[in-house]
N, C-alpha and C positions, 0 to 999 in steps of 0.2 A: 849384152856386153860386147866389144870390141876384139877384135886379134888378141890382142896385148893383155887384156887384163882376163882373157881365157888361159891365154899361154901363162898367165903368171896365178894362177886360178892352181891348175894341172899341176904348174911344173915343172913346163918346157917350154924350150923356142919358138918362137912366132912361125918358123920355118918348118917346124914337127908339124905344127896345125898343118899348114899349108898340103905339107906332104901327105899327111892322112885324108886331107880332103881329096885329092889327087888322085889316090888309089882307091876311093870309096870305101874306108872306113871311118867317114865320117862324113855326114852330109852336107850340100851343100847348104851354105846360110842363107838367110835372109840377107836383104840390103837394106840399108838407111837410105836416104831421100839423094844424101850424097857418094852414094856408091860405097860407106865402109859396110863389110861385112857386121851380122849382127849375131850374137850367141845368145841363148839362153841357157838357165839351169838343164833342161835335156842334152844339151850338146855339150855343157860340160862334163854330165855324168856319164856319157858314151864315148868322150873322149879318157876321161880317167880312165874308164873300163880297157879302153886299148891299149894306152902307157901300160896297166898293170900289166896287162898280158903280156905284151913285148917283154916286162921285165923278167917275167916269167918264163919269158923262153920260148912262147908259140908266134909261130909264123903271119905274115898278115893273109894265107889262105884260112890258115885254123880258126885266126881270130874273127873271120868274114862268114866262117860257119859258124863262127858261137855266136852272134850278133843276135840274129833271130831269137833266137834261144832268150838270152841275156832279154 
């Protein structure tokens, strides 16, 4: 799936993806032939997993130790 239809997957902003990928709480994607990023089902459930947490109130160091975990 595309930026867009992850960000509208989750929940949030095309821009929150972005960001997350940015800080390494979420990994980088695959690419399509023309350069869009590509998501699957994994990256949207480890992104969900982050949203939660944030809403929850931990840090994105916290949430970078619970990754592994998770």
């Amino acid at each position: 799936m595309r930026i867009s239809e992850l960000a509208d997957h989750v929940g949030v902003p095309t821009s929150t993806v972005r960001y997350y990928e940015r800080v390494g709480l979420l990994g980088a994607p695959g690419r399509t032939g023309s350069g869009y990023r590509d998501y699957d089902e994994d990256d949207a459930a480890r992104l969900l997993f982050v949203v939660r947490a944030r809403h929850m109130g931990l840090s994105g160091e916290q949430i970078a130790d619970l990754l592994p975990v998770w």
